[in-house]
C-alpha positions in Angstrom: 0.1 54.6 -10.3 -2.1 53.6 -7.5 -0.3 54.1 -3.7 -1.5 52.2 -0.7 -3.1 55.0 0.7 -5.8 55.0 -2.2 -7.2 51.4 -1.4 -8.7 52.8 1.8 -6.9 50.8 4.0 -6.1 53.2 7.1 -3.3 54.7 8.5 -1.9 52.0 10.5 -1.6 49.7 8.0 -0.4 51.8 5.6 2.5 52.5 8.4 3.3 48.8 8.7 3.5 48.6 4.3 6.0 51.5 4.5 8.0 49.6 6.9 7.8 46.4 5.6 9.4 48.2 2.2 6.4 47.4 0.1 6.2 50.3 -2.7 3.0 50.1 -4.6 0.7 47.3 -4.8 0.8 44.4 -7.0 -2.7 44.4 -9.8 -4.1 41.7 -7.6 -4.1 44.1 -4.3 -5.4 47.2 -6.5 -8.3 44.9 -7.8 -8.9 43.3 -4.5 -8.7 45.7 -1.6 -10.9 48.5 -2.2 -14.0 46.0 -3.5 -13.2 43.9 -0.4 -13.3 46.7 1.8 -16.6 47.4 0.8 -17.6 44.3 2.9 -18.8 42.4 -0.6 -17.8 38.3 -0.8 -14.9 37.7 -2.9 -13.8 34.9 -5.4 -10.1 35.7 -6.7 -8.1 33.9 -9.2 -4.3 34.3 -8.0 -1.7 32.1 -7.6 1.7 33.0 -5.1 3.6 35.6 -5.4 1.0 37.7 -7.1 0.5 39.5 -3.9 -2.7 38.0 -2.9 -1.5 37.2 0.6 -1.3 40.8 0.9 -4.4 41.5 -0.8 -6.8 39.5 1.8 -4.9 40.7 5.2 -5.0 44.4 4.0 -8.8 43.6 3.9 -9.2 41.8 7.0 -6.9 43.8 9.2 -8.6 46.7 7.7 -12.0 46.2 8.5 -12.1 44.4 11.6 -10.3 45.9 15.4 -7.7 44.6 17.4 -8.3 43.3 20.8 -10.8 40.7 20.7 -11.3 37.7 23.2 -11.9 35.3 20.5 -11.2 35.8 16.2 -13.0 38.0 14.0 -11.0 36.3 11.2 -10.3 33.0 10.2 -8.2 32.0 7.3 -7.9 28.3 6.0 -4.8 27.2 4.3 -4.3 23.6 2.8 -0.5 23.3 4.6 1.0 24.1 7.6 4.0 25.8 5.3 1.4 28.4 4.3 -0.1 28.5 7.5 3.1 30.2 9.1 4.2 31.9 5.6 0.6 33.6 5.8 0.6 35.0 10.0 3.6 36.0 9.6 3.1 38.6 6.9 -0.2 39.2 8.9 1.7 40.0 11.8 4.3 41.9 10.1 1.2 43.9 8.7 -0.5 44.3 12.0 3.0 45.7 13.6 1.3 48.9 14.0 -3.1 47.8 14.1 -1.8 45.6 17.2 -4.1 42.3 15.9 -3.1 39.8 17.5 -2.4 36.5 15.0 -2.3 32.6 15.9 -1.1 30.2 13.5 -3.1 26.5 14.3 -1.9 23.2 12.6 -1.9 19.5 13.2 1.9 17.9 13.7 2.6 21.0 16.5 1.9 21.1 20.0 -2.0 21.3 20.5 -1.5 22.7 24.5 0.3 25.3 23.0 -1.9 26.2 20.6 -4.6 26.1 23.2 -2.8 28.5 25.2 -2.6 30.5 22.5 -6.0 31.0 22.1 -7.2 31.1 25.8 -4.8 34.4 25.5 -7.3 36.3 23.2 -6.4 36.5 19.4 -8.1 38.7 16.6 -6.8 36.3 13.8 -6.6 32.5 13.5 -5.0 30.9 10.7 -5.1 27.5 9.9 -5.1 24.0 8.3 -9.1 23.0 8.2 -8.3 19.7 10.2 -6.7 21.4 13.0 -9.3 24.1 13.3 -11.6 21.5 13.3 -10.1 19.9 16.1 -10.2 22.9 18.3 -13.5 23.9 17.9 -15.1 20.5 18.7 -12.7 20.9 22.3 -14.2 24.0 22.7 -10.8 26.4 22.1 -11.9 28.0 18.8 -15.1 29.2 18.5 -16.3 31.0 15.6 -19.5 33.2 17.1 -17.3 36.4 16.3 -16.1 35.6 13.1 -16.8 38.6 10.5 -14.1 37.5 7.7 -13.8 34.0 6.5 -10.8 33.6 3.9 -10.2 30.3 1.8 -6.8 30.4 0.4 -5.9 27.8 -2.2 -9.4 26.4 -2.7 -8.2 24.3 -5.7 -5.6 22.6 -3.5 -7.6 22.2 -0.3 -9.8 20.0 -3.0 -6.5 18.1 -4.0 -5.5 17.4 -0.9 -8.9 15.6 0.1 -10.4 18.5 2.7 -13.6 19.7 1.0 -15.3 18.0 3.6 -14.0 19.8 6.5 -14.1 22.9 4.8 -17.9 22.8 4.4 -17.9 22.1 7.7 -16.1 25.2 8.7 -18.0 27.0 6.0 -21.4 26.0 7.9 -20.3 26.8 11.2 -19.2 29.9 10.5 -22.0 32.6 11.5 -24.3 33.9 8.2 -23.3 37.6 7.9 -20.1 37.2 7.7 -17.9 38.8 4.9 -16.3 35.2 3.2 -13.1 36.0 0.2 -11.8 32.7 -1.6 -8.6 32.6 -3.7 -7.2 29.7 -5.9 -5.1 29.0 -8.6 -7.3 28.0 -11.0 -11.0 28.1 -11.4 -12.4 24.1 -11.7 -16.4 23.7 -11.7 -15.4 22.0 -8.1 -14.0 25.4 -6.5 -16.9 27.6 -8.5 -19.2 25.2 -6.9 -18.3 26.1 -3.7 -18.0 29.5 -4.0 -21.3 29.8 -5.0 -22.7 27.7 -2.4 -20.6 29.8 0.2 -20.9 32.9 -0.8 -23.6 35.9 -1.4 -23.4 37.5 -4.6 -19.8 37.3 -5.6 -17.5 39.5 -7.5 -14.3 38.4 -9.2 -10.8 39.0 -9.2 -8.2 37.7 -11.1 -5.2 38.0 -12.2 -4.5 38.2 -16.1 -1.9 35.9 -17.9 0.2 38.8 -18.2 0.8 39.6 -15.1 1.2 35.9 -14.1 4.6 35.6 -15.8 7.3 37.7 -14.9 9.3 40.2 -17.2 12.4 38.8 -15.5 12.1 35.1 -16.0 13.7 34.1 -19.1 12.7 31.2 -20.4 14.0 28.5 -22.3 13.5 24.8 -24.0 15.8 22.0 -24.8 15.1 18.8 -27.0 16.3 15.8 -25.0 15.4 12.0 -25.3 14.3 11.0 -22.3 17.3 9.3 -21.0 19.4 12.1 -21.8 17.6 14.5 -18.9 20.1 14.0 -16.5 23.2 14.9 -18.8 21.3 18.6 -19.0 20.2 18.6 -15.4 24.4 17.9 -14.8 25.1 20.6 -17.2 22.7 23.3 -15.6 24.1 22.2 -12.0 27.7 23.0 -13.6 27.0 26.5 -14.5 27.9 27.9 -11.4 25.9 25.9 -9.0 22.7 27.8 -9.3 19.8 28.1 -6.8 17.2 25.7 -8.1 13.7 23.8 -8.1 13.6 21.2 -9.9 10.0 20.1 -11.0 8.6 16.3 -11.6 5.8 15.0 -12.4 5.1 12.1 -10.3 6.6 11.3 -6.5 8.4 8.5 -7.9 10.3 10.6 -9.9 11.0 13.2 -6.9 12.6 9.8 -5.0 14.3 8.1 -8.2 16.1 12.0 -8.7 16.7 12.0 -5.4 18.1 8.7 -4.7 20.6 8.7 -7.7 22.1 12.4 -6.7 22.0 12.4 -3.3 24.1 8.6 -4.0 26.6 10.6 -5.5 27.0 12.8 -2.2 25.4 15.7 -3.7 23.5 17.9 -1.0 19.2 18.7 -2.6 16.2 18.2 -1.2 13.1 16.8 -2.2 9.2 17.2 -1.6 5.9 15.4 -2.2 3.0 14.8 -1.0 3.8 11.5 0.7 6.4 12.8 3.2 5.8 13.2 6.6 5.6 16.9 7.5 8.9 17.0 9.9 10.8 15.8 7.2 9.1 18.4 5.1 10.1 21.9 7.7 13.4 20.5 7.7 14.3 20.6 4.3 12.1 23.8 3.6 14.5 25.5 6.1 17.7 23.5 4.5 17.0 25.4 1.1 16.4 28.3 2.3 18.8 28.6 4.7 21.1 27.7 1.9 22.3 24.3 3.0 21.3 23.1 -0.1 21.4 24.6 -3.6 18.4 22.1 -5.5 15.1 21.1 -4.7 13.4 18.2 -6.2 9.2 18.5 -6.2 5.5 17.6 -7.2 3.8 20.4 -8.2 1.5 20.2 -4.8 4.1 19.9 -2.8 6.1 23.0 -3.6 2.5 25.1 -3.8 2.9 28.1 -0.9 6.7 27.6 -1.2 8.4 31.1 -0.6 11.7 31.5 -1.4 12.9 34.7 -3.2 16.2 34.0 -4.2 15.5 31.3 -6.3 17.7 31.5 -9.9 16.4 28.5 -11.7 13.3 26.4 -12.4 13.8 23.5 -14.2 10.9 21.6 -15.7 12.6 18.4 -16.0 9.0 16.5 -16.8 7.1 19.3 -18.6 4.1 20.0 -17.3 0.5 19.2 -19.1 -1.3 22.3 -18.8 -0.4 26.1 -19.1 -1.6 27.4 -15.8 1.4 24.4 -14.2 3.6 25.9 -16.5 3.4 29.2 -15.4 2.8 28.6 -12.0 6.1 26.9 -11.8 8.4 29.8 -13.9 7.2 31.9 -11.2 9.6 30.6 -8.8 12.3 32.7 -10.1 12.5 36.3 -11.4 10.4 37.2 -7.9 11.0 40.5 -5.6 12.6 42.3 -9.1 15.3 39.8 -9.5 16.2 38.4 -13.0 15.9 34.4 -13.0 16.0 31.0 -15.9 13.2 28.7 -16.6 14.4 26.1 -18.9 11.9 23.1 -20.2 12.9 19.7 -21.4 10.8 18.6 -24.2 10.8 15.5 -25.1 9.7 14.7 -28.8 6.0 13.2 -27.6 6.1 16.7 -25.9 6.7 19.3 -29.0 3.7 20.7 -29.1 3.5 21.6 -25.5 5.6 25.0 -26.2 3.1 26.3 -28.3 0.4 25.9 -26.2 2.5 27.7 -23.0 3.0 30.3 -25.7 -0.3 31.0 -26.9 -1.6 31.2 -23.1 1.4 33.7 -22.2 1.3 35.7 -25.4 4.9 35.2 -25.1 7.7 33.3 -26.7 10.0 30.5 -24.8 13.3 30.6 -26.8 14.8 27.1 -27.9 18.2 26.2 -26.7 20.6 23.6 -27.1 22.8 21.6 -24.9 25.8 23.6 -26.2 24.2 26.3 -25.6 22.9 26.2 -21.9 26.6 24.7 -20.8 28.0 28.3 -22.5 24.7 30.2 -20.8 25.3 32.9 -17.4 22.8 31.1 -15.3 23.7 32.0 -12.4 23.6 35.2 -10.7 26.2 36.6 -8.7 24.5 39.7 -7.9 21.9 37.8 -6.2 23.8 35.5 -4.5 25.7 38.4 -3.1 22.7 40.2 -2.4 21.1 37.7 -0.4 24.6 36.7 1.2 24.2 40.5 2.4 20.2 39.5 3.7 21.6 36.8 6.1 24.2 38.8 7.5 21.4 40.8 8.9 19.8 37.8 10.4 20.4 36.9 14.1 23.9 35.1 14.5 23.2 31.4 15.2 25.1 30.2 18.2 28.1 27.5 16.7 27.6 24.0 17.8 30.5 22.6 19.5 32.0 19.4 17.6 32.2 16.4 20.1 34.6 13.5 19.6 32.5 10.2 19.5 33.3 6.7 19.2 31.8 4.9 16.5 30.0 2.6 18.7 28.4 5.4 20.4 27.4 7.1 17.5 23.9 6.9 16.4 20.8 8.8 14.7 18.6 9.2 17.7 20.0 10.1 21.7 18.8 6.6 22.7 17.9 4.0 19.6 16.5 0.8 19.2 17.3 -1.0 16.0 14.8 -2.8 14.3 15.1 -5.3 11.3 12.3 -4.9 8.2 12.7 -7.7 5.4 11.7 -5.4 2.5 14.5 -3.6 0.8 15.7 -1.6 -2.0 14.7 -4.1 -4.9 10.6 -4.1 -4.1 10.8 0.1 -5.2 10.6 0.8 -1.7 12.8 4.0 -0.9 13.5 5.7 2.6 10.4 8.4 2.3 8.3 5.2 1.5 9.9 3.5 4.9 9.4 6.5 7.1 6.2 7.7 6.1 4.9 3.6 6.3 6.0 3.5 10.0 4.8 7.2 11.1 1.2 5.6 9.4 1.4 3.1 11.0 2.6 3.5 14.7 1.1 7.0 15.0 4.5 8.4 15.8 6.0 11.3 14.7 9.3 11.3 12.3 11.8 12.4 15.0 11.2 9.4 16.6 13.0 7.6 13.6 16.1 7.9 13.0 19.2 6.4 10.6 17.8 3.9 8.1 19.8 1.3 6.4 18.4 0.2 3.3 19.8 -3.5 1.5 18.5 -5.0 -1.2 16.1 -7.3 0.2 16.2 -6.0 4.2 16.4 -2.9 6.0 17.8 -1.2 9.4 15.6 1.3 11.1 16.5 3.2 14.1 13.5 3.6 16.6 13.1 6.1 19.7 13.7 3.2 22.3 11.0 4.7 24.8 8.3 3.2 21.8 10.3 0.8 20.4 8.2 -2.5 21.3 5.0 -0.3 19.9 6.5 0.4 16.8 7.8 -3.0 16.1 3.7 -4.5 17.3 2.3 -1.8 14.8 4.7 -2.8 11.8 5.2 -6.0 12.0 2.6 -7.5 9.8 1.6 -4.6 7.8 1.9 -3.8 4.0 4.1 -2.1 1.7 3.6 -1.9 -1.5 1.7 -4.4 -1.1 4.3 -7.0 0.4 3.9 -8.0 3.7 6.6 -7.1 6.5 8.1 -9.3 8.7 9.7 -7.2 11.6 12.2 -8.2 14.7 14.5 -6.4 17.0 18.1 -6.4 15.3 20.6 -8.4 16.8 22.6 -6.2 18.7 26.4 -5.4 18.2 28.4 -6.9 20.8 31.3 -3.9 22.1 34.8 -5.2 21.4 35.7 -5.4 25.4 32.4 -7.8 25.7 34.0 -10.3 22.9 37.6 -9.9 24.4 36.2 -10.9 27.6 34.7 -14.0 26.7 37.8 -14.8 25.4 39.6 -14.7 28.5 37.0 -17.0 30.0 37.5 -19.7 27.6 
């Protein structure tokens, strides 16, 4: 067994692993580390929760010192979620190096982030468009920067930022050391490597090791109408921790909409929703305020969460790689977890194929047989019961006693009136991610939205209220244009009794 100690790491770091309870390091970090702290470029094939957060830090933190004015290391990240998932472990890795870490990313204060910097930092982590953004203001200069890391390449691609990571790429001095990780290995991301890099080695991860021991994993045969009667059944079996995965956004919404009608408490992600909305139910599932979570494959990349019991493939994915990539979610940090597929008859031959890339065998179930299954896992709900008991206590929020009149979304609201509604497809996410577009605004600024069949009722911060309603009014959805106005407002009941009194 290779021990920390081995890679070459230092000391230090080495004391920060031990506290952080990490035992031995994960065949991405024993491939990794020791080649990378040679100083040679790196181009890794690993996808999260293989360890590779790990892998790069040990190598940056390890060869580079603490104290500088401005970074020695910069590492771009394609979300804001991974941007703060990745200093943190950096700084819980540096607890005892004393680097200094900044997290930098657009739809956060910039002045703070400014300060930030203008505070000295050794590491700067970051979404490419952001870091951008600073440099050109003259905040974040990269003259000092020895250790350039790309994390998710392939998804920096998806998400339309190869430009600005050139850019980085160029600006970045010559002689620095430069390690790039991704999921999978397009011509795209190999292009890049190779432009960016000075004779390469590579790094991967094997199938193997991609697919966890403690997953088990399971198909059904269902018609394609009959997804929801599973989905039901799996929700039953003792209310399990789960993502759900789709294949489209539209999907993510239609699930959403039709469970969260029914007053059940999940969450959903894609691409398309503004990033507030995104924090806040990241924090509701892990914070256990919720017990499902709808997504796209891209939006749930760099997700975290360790107690996760369940994936559920309710459109199965295409390729292998997606398929393994989402099973991961569960069976993480030595805990036992369920994947279970629904295979439609088109799909049959899909199974096979995950099979064949896994060199391991997804059992076939039926319906009978997941409603009689032990999904979920008391152990680990206990266990991670146990976890937030050692969390800060949050302070409890005193209950006020409200009218309904004075009851509303936002502190101070303006109500405005859209004429599109429920039967054009539009949804809520579609509403509130049209009018951030649009207006420039961010989504606190919105609040409550009533949605009709042909109109809807959206609450507006009342400081930009007249702003909002010039930017909307007029715009597309969907392609249909909007016609807004300023809602008629509701009259109080003392107002209409005193008018009667005057007639």
């Amino acid at each position: 067994m290779t021990t920390f100690s081995e890679l070459g790491i230092g000391k230090r770091l080495c004391a920060s692993i031990t506290e952080m309870g990490w035992t031995e390091p994960t065949p991405i970090q024993v491939q990794a580390v020791p080649e990378g702290m040679s100083g040679k470029d790196m181009f890794g094939q690993a996808q999260t929760g293989t360890g590779k957060t790990g892998a790069y830090s040990m190598i940056a933190l390890g060869r580079t010192r603490p104290g500088s004015d401005i970074p020695t290391t910069l590492v771009l990240t394609p979300t804001r979620e991974l941007a703060e998932q990745v200093s943190k472990e950096m700084k819980q890795l540096s607890a005892n190096t004393r680097h200094r870490i900044v997290a930098v990313y657009g739809g956060a204060s910039i002045p703070d982030q400014i300060r930030k910097l203008e505070m000295g930092c050794d590491v700067v982590v970051g979404t490419p468009g952001r870091i951008l953004d600073l440099n050109r203001r003259g905040n974040l200069r990269f003259d000092a920067v020895k250790e350039l890391i790309i994390d998710e390449a392939d998804r920096m691609l998806d998400m339309g930022f190869m430009e600005d990571m050139e850019t980085i790429i160029s600006l970045a001095p010559e002689n620095r050391q430069t390690l790039m990780f991704s999921a999978t290995l397009s011509d795209e991301v190999r292009s890049i490597a190779e432009r960016s890099m000075k004779e390469p080695i590579e790094v991967s991860v094997s199938h193997d090791e991609l697919v966890s021991d403690l997953v088990r994993q399971y198909y059904v045969e269902v018609k394609r109408n009959g997804k929801m009667d599973i989905l039901r059944d799996i929700m039953a079996n003792g209310d399990p921790k789960m993502v759900v995965f789709c294949s489209t956004k539209k999907m993510v919404d239609d699930l959403y909409s039709g469970l969260s009608e029914e007053g059940l408490k999940v969450g959903a992600l894609h691409g398309d929703m503004p990033q507030l909305r995104r924090d806040r139910t990241i924090r509701g599932f892990k914070n256990d305020r919720m017990n499902m979570l709808i997504a796209t494959d891209v939006a749930a990349r760099g997700l975290d969460i360790d107690n996760i019991e369940v994936v559920v493939n309710y459109d199965a994915p295409l390729d292998p790689e997606t398929y393994t990539h989402r099973i991961g979610r569960a069976g993480r940090a030595g805990r036992t977890g369920v994947s279970i597929t629904f295979i439609t008859p088109k799909e049959d031959r899909r199974i096979g194929v995950y099979e064949e890339y896994m060199d391991r065998k997804v059992e076939r179930v039926t319906r009978k047989q997941i409603q009689g299954m032990q999904i979920s896992n008391p152990e680990l709900k206990a266990l991670h019961a146990d976890e937030r008991r050692d969390e800060k206590p949050r302070k409890k929020k005193v209950k006020a006693t409200i009218t309904k009149e004075a009851s509303k979304g936002l502190e101070d609201a303006t109500v405005l009136s859209l004429d599109i509604g429920k039967t054009s497809g539009t949804t809520r996410t579609d509403l509130v991610s049209h009018i951030t577009r649009c207006a420039g605004i961010t989504e606190d600024k919105i609040g409550r939205i009533g949605m009709g069949s042909s109109s809807s009722f959206v609450e507006i911060d009342t400081s930009i209220a007249g702003e909002v309603l010039k930017a909307v009014n007029g715009s597309r959805i969907n392609g249909k244009k909007i016609r807004a106005s300023f809602a008629p407002e509701k009259r109080k009941c003392k107002d209409k009794l005193a008018d009667k009194g005057r007639k």
